[in-house]
C-alpha positions as CSV (number, residue, x, y, z in Angstrom):
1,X,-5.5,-13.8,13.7
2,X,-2.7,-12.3,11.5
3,X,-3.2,-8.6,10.2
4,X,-4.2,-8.2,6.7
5,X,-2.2,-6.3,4.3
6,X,-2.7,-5.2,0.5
7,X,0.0,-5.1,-1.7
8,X,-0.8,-3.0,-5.1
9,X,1.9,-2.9,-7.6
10,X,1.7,-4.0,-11.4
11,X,5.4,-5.6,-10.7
12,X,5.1,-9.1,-9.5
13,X,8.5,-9.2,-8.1
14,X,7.9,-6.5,-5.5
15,X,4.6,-8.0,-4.7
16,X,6.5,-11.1,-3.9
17,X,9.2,-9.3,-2.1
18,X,6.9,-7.1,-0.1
19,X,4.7,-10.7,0.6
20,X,7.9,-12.4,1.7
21,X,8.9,-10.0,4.0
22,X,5.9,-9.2,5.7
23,X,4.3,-13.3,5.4
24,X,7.8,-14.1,7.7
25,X,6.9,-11.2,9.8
26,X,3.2,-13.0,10.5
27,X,1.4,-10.8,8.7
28,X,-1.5,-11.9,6.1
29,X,-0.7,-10.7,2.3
30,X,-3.5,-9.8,-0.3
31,X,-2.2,-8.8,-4.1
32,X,-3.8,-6.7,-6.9
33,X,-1.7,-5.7,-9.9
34,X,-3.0,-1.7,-10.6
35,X,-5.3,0.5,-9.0
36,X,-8.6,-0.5,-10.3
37,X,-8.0,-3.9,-8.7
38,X,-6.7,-2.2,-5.7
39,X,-10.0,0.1,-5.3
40,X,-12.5,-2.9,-5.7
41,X,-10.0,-5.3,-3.1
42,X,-10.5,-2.1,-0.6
43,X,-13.7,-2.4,-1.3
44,X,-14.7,-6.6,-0.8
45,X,-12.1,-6.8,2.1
46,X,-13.8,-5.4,5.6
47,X,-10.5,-6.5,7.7
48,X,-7.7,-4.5,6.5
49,X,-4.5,-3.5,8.6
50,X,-2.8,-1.3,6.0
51,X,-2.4,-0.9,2.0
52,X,0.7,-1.1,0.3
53,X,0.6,1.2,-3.3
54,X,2.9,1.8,-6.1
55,X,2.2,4.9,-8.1
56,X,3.3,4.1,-11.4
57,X,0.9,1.5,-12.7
58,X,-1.7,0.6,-15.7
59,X,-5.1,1.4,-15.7
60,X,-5.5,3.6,-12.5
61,X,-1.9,4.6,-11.1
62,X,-1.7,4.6,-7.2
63,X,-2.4,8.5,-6.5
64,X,-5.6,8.1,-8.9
65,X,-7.0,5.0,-6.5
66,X,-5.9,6.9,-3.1
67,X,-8.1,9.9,-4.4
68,X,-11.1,7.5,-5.2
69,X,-11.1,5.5,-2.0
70,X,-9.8,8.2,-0.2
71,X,-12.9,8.5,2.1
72,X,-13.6,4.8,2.7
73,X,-9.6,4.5,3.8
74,X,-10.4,7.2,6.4
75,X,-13.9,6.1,7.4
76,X,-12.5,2.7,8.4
77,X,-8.8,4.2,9.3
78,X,-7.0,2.3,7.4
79,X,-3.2,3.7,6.5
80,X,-2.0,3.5,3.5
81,X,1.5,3.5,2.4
82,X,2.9,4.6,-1.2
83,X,5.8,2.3,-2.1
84,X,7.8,3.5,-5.1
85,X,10.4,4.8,-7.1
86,X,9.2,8.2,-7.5
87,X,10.7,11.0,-4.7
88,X,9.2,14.2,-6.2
89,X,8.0,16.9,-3.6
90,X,4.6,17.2,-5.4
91,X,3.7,13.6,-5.8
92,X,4.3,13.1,-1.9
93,X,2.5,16.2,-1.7
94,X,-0.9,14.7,-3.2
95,X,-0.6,11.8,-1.8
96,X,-0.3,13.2,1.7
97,X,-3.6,15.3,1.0
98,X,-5.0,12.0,0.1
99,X,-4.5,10.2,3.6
100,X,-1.1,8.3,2.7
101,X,0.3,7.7,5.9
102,X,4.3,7.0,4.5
103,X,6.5,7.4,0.8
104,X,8.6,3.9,1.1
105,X,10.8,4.5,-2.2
106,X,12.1,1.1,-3.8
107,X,14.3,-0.4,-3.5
108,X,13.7,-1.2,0.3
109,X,15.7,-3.4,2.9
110,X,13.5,-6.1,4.4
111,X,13.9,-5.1,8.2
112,X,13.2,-1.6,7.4
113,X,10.4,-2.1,5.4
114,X,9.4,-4.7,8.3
115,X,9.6,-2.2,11.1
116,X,7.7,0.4,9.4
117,X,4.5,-1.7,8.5
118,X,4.9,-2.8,12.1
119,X,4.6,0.8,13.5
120,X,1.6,1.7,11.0
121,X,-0.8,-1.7,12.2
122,X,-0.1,-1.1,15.6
């Protein structure tokens, strides 16, 4: 059975980047466009291998929704992985506090970006 993955970004071309990467790479891709839908996804999904977040984003932003679900992700251990364009100290900062495993800032090369989610659902 393939691992499943969230991908939560408000941009529809890196959720179809990040889902053609990792769909060749055998993995199983789920999509929601801001955090609120990210935090009710964590919530319906019981089999999740790792979440994907932007932090930029309408409605809830990424670091909002990793504080929210923060105790659910570490209940059921599952890693989470901001993906962004944002590289300030204080932002990776927070979200390490949160549980965030990794700080993948866009834009990413496939293989790398491959190898990583690779290491985090082993």
């Amino acid at each position: 059975m393939a691992k499943r993955v969230l991908i939560i970004d408000d941009s529809s071309d890196v959720r179809r980047q990040v889902c053609g990467a990792l769909a060749g790479a055998g993995y199983e891709m789920l999509e929601a466009g801001n955090g609120v839908e990210g935090a009710a996804q964590i919530r319906q999904q019981q089999e999740l291998a790792l979440i994907i977040c932007d932090v930029n984003m309408p409605q809830m932003n990424g670091l909002d929704m990793l504080e929210v679900v923060q105790d659910e992700l570490a209940r059921r251990r599952i890693p989470i992985v901001m993906l962004t364009t944002e590289g300030k100290a204080e932002m990776m900062e927070r979200a390490r506090k949160a549980g965030a495993k990794g700080w993948i800032v866009k834009p990413f090369q496939d293989h790398l970006f491959v190898a990583a989610v690779n290491k985090l659902t082993q």
